[in-house]
ZAMARGU-4260 file (C-alpha; in steps of 0.2 Angstrom, whole numbers, plus 5000, padded with zeros to 4 digits):
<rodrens>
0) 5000/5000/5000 | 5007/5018/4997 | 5010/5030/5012 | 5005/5046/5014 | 5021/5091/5049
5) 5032/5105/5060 | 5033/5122/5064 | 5049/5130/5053 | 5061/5142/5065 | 5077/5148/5054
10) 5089/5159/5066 | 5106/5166/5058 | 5109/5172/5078 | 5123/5164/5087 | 5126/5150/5082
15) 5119/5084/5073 | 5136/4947/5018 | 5128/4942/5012 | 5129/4932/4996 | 5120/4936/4981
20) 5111/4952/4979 | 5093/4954/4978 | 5084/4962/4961 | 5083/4978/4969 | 5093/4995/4962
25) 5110/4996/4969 | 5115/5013/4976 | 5135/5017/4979 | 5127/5031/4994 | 5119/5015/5004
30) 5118/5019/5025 | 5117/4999/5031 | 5124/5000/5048 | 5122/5014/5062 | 5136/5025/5058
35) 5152/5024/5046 | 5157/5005/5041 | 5166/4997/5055 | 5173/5014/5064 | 5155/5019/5071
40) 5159/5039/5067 | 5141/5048/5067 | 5147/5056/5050 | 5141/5056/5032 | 5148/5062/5014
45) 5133/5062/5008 | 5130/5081/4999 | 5114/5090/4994 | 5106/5084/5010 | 5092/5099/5016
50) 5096/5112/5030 | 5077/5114/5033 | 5060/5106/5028 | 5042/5109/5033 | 5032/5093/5036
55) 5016/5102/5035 | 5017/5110/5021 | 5027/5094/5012 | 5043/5106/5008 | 5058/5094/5003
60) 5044/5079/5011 | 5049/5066/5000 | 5041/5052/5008 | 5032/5049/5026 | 5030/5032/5034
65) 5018/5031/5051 | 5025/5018/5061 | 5022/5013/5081 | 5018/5026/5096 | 5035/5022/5103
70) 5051/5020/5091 | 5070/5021/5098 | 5079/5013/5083 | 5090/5023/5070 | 5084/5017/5053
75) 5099/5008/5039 | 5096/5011/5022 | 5103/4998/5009 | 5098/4991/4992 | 5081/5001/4990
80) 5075/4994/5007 | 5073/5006/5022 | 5071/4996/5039 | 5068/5003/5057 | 5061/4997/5073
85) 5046/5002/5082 | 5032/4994/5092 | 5017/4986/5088 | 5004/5001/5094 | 4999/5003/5077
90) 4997/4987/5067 | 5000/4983/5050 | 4992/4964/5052 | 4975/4965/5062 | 4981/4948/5065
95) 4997/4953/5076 | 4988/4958/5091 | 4996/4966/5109 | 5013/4972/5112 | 5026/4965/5103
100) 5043/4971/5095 | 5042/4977/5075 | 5055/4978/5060 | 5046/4987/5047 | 5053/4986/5031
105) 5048/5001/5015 | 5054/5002/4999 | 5067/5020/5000 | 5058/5028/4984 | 5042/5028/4991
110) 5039/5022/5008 | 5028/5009/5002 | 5028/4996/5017 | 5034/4979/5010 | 5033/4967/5025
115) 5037/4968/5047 | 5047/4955/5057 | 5034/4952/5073 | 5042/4947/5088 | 5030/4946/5105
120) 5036/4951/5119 | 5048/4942/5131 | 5040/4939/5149 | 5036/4936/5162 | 5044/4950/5170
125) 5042/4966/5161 | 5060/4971/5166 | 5066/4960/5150 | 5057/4966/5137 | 5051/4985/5143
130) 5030/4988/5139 | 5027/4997/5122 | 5046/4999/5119 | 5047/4989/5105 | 5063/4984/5095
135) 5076/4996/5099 | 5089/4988/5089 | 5095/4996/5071 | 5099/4982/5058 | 5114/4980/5046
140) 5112/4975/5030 | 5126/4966/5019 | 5121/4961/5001 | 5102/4950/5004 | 5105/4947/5022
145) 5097/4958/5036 | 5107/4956/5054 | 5098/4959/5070 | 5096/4956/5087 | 5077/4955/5091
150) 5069/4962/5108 | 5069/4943/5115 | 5089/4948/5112 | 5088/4934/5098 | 5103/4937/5083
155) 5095/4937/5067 | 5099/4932/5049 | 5084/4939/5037 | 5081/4938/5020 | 5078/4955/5012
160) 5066/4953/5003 | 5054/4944/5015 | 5044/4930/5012 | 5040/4938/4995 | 5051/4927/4986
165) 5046/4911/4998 | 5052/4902/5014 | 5072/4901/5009 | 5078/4893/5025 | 5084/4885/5035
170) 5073/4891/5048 | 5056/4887/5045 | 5046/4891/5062 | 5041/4909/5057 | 5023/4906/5060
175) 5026/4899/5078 | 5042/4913/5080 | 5027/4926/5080 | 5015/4917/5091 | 5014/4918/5108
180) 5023/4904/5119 | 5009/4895/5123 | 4998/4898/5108 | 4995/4891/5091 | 5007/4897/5077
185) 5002/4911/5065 | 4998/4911/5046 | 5012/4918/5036 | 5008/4930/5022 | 5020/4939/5009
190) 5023/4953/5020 | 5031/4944/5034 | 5049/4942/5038 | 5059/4929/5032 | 5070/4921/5044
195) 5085/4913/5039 | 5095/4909/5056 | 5092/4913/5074 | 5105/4913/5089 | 5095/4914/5106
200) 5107/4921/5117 | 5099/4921/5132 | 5093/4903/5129 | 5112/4896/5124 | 5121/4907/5135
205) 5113/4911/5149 | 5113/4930/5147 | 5099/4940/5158 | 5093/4955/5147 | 5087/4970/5156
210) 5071/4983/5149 | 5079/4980/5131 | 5087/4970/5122 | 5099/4982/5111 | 5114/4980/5099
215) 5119/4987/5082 | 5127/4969/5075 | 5145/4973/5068 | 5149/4964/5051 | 5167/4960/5048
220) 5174/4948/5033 | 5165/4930/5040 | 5160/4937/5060 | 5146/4946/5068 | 5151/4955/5083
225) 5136/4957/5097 | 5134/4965/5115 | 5124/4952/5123 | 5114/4965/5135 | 5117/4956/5152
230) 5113/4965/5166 | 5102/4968/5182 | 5089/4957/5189 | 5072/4965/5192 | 5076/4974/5209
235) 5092/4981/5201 | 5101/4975/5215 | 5111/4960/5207 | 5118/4954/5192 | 5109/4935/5187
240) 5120/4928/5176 | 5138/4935/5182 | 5148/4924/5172 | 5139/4926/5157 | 5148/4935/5140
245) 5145/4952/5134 | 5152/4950/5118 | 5150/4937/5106 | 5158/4932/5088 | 5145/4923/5077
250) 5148/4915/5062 | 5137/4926/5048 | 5133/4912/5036 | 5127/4898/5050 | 5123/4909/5066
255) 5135/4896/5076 | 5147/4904/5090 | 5163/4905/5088 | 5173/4917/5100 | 5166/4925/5115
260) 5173/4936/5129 | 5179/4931/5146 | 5181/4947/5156 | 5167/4943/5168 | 5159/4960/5167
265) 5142/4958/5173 | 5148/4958/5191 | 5154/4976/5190 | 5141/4982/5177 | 5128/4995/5185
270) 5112/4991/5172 | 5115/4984/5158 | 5129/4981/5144 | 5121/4990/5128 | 5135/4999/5119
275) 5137/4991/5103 | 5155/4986/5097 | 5166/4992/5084 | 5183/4989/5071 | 5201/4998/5066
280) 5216/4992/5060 | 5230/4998/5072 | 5249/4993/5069 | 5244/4980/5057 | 5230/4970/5067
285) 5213/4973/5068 | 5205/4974/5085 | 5185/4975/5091 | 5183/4990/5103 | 5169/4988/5114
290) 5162/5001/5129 | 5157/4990/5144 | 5144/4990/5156 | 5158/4993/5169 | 5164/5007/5163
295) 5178/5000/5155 | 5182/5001/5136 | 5189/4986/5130 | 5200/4982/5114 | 5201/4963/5110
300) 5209/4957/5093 | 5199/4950/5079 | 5198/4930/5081 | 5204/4923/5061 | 5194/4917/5049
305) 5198/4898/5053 | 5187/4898/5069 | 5174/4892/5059 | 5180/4880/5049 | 5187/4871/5063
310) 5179/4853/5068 | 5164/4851/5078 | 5164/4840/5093 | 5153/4827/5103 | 5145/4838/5118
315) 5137/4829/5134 | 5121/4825/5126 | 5127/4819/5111 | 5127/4833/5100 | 5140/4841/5088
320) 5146/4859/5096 | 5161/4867/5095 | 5166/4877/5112 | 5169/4896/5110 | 5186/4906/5107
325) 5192/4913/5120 | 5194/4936/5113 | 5210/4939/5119 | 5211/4957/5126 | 5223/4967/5117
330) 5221/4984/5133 | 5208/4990/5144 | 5205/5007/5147 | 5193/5010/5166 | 5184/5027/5160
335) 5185/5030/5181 | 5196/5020/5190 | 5191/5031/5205 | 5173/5022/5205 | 5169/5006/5214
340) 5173/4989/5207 | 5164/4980/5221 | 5146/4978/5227 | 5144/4991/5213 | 5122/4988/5215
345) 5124/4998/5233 | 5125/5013/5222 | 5108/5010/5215 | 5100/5028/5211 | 5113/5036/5221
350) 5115/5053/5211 | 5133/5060/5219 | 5143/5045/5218 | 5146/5026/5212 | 5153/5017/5197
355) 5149/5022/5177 | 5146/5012/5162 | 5147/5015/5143 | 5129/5016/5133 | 5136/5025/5117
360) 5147/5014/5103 | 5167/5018/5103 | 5171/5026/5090 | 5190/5022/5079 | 5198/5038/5073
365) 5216/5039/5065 | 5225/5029/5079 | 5213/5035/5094 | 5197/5029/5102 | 5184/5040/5107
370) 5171/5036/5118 | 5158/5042/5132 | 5157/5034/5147 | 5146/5040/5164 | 5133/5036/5180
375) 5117/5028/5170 | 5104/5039/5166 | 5089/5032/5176 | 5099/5027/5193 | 5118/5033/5194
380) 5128/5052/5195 | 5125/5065/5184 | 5142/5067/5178 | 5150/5060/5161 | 5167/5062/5151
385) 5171/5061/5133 | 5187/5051/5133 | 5199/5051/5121 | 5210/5035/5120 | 5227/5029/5110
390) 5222/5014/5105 | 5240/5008/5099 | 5245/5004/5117 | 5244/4988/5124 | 5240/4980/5144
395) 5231/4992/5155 | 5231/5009/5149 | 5220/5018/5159 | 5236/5030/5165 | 5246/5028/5151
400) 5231/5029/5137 | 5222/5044/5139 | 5226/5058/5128 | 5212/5069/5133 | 5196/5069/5144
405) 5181/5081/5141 | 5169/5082/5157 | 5150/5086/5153 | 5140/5087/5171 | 5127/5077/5166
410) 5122/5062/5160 | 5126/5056/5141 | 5121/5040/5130 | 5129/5046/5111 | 5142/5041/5102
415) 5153/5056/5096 | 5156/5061/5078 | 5172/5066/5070 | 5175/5079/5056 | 5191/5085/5052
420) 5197/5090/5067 | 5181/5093/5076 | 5171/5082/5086 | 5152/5082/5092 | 5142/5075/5104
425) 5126/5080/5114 | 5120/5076/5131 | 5107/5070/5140 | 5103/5090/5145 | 5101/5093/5128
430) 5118/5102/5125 | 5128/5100/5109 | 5146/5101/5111 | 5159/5105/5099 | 5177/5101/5103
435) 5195/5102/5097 | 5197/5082/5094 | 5216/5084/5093 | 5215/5093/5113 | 5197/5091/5119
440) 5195/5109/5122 | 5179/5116/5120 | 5175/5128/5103 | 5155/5129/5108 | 5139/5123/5116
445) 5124/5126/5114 | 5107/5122/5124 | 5092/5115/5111 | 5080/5115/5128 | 5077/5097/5129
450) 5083/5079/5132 | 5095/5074/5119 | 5097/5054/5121 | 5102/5051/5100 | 5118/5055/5094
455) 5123/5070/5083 | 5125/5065/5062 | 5141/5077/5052 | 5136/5078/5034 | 5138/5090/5021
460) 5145/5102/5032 | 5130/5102/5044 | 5127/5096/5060 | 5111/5087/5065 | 5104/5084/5081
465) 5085/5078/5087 | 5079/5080/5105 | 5065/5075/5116 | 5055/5089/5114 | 5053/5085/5094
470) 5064/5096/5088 | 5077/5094/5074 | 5090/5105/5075 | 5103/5110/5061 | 5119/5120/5067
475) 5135/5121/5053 | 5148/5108/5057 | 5163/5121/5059 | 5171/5127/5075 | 5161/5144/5075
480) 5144/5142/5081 | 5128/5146/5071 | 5113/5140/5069 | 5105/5136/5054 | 5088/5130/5058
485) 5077/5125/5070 | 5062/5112/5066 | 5048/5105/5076 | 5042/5086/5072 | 5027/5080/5078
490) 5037/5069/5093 | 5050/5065/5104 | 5066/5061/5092 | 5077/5044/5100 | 5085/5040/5083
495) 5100/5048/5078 | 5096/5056/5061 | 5105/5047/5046 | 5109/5050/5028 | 5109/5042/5012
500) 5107/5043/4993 | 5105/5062/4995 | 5090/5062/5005 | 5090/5063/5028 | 5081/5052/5035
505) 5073/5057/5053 | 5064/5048/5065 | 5051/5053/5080 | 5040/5042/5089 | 5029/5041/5077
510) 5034/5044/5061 | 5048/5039/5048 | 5055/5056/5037 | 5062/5055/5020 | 5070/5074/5016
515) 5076/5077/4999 | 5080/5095/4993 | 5077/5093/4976
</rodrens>
């Protein structure tokens, strides 16, 4: 079916695998991960984007896509297809009835909606899968093949193209997938999701999500890399599964684990580890940086190739496994090794002083790491840092790695982006920061007047940057603060605004934007 705005305030004062590839146009300005390939920088070269559009009026509209009442996923944008989570508030299928998470899927000339991955809800307690939050996690697309990780913290292999081009396999349990637990399966149309593999990690590792599952998969040559979520219990006071991973290595083309890490986190890990992980290439090797849920930014080197092709062996019961890779660590950097390691839950909503964990993704930049790590935004201190790190030491590094450290007073979830030599980020205030990324000094900030939780986007010389109050904001990406525009959506904005084949894509609760200037 075909789909179908904002008040406009301009201000000029003072101053964000696959294998084969489907049938489907090929575009070289593709967006199908959440930020740059493999580094995770919040920045675009896409040009011609718009610095101001008017949703009521349809100026530079190209396209509008109603989705849930509650979305926090960042859409990807890859081979004509446009996916983004959302929540099940507003059906597509009368038949997919009650909360459940949703991966809609529309077709990026027009927004026609082509088909929805249905996931219900994972209980009993609601502290696993949060009410109405929906699936939080952006996909990442290589060639046909969709990567996800659902809000039952499920890894996903997805066909593309849905089940418009039939049932491929292996996986064939789609219909009972959607149904609830302990109900009948579900007929399965055309425009439902295709599942290819599925990796339940809380079922084969023992993981214990909290409120959300959420993880941006990372696809490198043969491996998925994914943050497992583990975190608190429903009291907040205890970790359930402490010896459980927080980051996994998958094998793209089976779903079968291969590597895992064995930091024991969870223990020290105030809520929840949902920072998503990233690549570089430093001194010749490639290492996988992830920010942990204790605060600590790790960097483990990237298992080869052969893991998977090594020989499966006879488990307990009889069954062909093959036991996990240990990561190695390459460093750690603690982001505050003043914090409590111990005992860290006695800090529980304590606002002046306990431990800090990473939400927002590292991001690799010539040689250096930057990352944000702080107290949690529901329950620790309002303080946070923008760290930067030099990621070709080796060992513990939190004295000797640091080259600079930014302090914000108050809580902060993004992931920074770097431009030349500026970087970005926003906090949870709703302040965008603009800093030397060579010394960490401050050029500019500037208040937008509401809660910033997305992260900033660099392209085309402009800065974009949504809020909590539904406001898009549009500042130019240079040293100098100005303002270009200011415009008002019709909802809170969670998604970090994105950018491809020429047209900005921006996300509220609601609604899905395509803007095109032309």
């Amino acid at each position: 079916m075909s789909l179908p705005g904002v008040r406009f305030r301009s201000s000029l004062a003072g101053i964000l695998c696959g294998t084969a590839a489907l049938p489907l146009p090929m575009f070289a300005a593709d967006q199908p991960q959440w930020g740059e390939q493999y580094t995770r920088n919040m920045v675009s070269g896409e040009q011609r984007l718009p610095e101001h559009f008017d949703p009521k009026t349809g100026m530079h509209v190209k396209w509008r896509a109603d989705l849930g009442t509650e979305t926090y996923s960042t859409p990807v944008i890859a081979n004509g297809r446009v996916l983004i989570g959302t929540n099940n508030a507003r059906p597509r299928d009368p038949q997919h009835k009650g909360d459940c998470g949703v991966l809609m899927c529309f077709d990026e000339r027009d927004g026609r909606f082509c088909w929805q991955l249905v996931v219900p809800k994972l209980g009993p307690s609601p502290y696993l899968d949060w009410p109405r939050t929906g699936l939080v996690s952006p996909c990442t697309v290589e060639g046909d093949r969709v990567y996800l990780v659902s809000n039952r913290n499920e890894v996903m292999c997805l066909d593309l193209a849905g089940m418009a081009d039939g049932n491929d396999g292996p996986y064939r349990e789609e219909g009972r997938h959607m149904g609830l637990p302990d109900g009948p399966a579900q007929p399965v149309s055309d425009t439902d999701a295709d599942i290819l593999w599925l990796f339940d990690i809380g079922g084969e590792l023992g993981v214990h999500q909290h409120d959300a599952a959420h993880c941006s998969v990372l696809v490198h040559e043969r491996y998925l890399y994914v943050n497992t979520s583990n975190g608190v219990d429903d009291t907040h006071r205890k970790v359930p599964s402490p010896e459980a991973p927080s980051l996994i290595v998958l094998d793209k083309a089976t779903g079968r684990l291969v590597a895992q890490d064995e930091e024991r986190m969870a223990p020290r890990t105030i809520h929840c580890t949902w920072s998503s992980p990233s690549i570089g290439k430093v001194g010749g090797r490639t290492l996988v940086f992830l920010g942990g849920g204790d605060g600590v930014c790790y960097a483990f080197e990237a298992p080869s190739t052969g893991l998977a092709e090594e020989p499966l062996t006879a488990g307990s019961t009889g069954a062909l496994k093959r036991a996990p890779s240990p990561l190695r660590r390459v460093w750690s950097f603690d982001c505050d090794p003043s914090a409590p390691k111990e005992n860290v839950h006695r800090y529980q909503d304590n606002r002046r002083e306990g431990p800090v964990n990473i939400t927002g993704m590292p991001v690799f930049h010539e040689g250096r790491v930057y990352v944000v790590a702080g107290g949690d935004l529901w329950h620790g201190r309002r303080i946070s840092w923008l760290k930067c790190i030099d990621a070709t030491k080796t060992g513990d590094i939190t004295k000797s790695g640091e080259v600079w450290s930014y302090a914000m007073d108050q809580h902060c979830m993004a992931t920074p982006a770097l431009l030349d030599d500026l970087v970005f980020i926003a906090d949870c205030r709703g302040r965008v920061h603009c800093l030397d990324a060579q010394s960490g000094k401050p050029h500019w900030v500037h208040e937008t007047g509401g809660e910033i939780w997305a992260s900033t986007l660099a392209a085309d010389g402009r800065l974009y940057a949504g809020n909590r109050s539904g406001e898009l904001w549009v500042f130019a990406a240079s040293r100098e603060k100005r303002v270009i525009s200011t415009i008002d959506l019709d909802g809170p904005i969670h998604a970090t605004p994105v950018a491809a084949n020429e047209t900005l894509y921006v996300t509220t609760a609601k609604r899905l934007y395509a803007i095109r200037s032309f």
